[in-house]
C-alpha positions as CSV (number, residue, x, y, z in Angstrom):
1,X,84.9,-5.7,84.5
2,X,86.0,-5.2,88.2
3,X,83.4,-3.0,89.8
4,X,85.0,0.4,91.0
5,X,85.3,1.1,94.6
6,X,85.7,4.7,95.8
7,X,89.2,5.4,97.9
8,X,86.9,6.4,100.7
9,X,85.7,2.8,101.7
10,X,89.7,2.0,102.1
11,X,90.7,4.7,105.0
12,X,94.4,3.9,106.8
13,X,95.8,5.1,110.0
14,X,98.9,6.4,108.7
15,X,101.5,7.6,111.4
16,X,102.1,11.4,110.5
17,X,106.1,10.9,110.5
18,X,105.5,8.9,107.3
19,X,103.1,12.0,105.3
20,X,105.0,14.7,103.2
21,X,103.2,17.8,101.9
22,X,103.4,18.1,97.8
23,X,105.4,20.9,96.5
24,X,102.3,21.7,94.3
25,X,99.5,22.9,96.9
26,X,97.9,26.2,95.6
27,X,95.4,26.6,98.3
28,X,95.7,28.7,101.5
29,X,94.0,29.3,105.2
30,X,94.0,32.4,106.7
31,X,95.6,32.3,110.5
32,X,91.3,32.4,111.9
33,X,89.9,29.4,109.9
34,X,93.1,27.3,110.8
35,X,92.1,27.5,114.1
36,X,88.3,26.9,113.6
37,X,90.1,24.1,111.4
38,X,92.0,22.6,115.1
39,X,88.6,23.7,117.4
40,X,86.8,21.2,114.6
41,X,88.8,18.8,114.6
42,X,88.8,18.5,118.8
43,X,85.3,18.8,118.4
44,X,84.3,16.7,115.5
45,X,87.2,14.6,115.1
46,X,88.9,13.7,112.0
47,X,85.9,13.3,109.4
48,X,87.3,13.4,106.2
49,X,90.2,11.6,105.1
50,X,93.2,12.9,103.6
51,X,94.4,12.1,100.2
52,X,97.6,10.5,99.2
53,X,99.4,8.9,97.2
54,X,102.1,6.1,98.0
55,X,105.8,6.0,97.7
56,X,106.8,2.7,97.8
57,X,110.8,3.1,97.3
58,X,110.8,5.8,100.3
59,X,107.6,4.3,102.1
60,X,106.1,7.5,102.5
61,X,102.4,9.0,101.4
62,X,102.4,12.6,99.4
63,X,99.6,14.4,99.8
64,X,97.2,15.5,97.3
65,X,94.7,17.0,99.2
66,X,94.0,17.3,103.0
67,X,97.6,19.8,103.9
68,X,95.8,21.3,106.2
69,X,94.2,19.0,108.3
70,X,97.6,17.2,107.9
71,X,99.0,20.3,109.8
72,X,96.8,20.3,112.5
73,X,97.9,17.0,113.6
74,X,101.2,18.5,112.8
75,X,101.0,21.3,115.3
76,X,97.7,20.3,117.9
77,X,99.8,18.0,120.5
78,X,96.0,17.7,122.2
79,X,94.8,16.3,118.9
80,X,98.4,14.5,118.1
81,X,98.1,12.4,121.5
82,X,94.0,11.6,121.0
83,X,94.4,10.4,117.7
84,X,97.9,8.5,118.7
85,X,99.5,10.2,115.6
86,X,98.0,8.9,112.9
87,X,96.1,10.5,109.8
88,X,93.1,9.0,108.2
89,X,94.5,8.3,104.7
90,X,93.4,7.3,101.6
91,X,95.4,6.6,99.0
92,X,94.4,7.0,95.1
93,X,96.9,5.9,92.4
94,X,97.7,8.4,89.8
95,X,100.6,9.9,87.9
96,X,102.3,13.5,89.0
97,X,100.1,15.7,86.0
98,X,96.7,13.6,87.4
99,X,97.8,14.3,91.1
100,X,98.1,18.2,90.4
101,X,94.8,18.1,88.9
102,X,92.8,16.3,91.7
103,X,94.8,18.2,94.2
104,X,93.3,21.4,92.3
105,X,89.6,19.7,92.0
106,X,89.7,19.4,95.9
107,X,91.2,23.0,96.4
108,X,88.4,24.4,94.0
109,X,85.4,22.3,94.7
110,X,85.7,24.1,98.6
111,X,87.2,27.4,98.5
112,X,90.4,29.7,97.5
113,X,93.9,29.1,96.1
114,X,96.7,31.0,95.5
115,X,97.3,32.4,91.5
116,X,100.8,32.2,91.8
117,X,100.9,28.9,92.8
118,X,98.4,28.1,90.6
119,X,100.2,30.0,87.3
120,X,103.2,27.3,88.4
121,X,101.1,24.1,88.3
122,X,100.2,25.2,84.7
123,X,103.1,25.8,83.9
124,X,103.9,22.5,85.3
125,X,101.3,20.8,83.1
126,X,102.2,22.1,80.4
127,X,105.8,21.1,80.7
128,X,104.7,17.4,81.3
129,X,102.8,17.9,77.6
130,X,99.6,18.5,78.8
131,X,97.1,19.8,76.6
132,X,95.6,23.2,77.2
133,X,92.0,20.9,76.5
134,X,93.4,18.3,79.0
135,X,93.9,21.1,81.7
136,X,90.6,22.9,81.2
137,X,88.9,19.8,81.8
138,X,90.6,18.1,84.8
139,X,91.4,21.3,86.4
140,X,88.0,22.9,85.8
141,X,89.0,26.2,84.1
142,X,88.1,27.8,80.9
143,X,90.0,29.4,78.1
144,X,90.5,32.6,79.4
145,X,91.6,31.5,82.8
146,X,93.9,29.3,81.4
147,X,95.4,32.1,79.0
148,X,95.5,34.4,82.3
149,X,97.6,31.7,84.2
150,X,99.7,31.0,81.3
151,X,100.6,35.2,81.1
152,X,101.3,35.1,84.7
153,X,103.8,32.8,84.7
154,X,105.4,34.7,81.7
155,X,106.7,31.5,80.6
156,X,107.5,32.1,76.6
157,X,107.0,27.9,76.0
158,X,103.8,27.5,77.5
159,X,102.6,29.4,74.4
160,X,104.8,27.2,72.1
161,X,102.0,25.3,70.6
162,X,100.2,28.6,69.2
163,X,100.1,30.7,66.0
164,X,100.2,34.0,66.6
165,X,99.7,37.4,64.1
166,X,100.4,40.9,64.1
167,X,96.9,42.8,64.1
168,X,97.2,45.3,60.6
169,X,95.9,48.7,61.4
């Protein structure tokens, strides 16, 4: 068995014109952290990769996780020129379904996201056939948070798969 190598210990300079944001990203940054996010990265530099995955056909890498620090570069023309407009990448290999869920694992493991957003990559996963089990456990969410997601999306077939009765007074 090949031994496992974390994406980490394989970091690209990727030039920025060839990153796309997913459509997927749930999480959000106030306008005041986004710019402690730019004051860091002038300061600190660039100390944590960004996640992607590559598109061969198109040549391009979709992010998973890392749109923020992606939009720094994106909109910092100090931090553009310094790092010569590239992104520390790495790249991880993984279907659409296992891309929403890391992309969520990142989010999570560090801070907020958005419901809505979130309510749609359920939906999402659910329309892919993922398992409510399969969700809970690579998104990190229990039963009820799942059921809460699945009632804001208000989507009649993500509840397709259950048995439900009329409670008898």
């Amino acid at each position: 068995m090949e031994k496992y190598q974390s994406p980490v210990y394989k970091v690209l300079p990727v030039p920025i014109e060839k990153i796309v944001a997913n459509s997927y990203n749930p999480n959000i940054v106030a306008p005041p952290e986004m710019k402690l996010l730019e004051v860091s990265i002038w300061e600190d530099g660039y100390t944590m990769p960004c996640v992607c995955y590559y598109i061969p056909e198109q040549d391009i890498y979709e992010l998973v996780d890392g749109y923020h620090r992606y939009q720094v570069m994106k909109t910092s023309k100090r931090i553009y020129e310094r790092e010569e407009g590239k992104l520390p990448v790495v790249v991880i290999e993984k279907d659409l379904s296992n891309r929403m869920a890391s992309t969520i694992r990142h989010n999570r493991a560090r801070g907020t996201h958005n419901i809505e957003l979130m309510s749609n990559i359920v939906s999402e996963l659910v329309k892919a056939g993922m398992s409510d089990n399969w969700i809970q456990k690579n998104i990190g969410m229990d039963k009820d948070e799942l059921l809460r997601l699945k009632q804001i999306s208000g989507l009649a077939e993500l509840f397709a798969d259950k048995e439900f009765s009329l409670a008898k007074d």
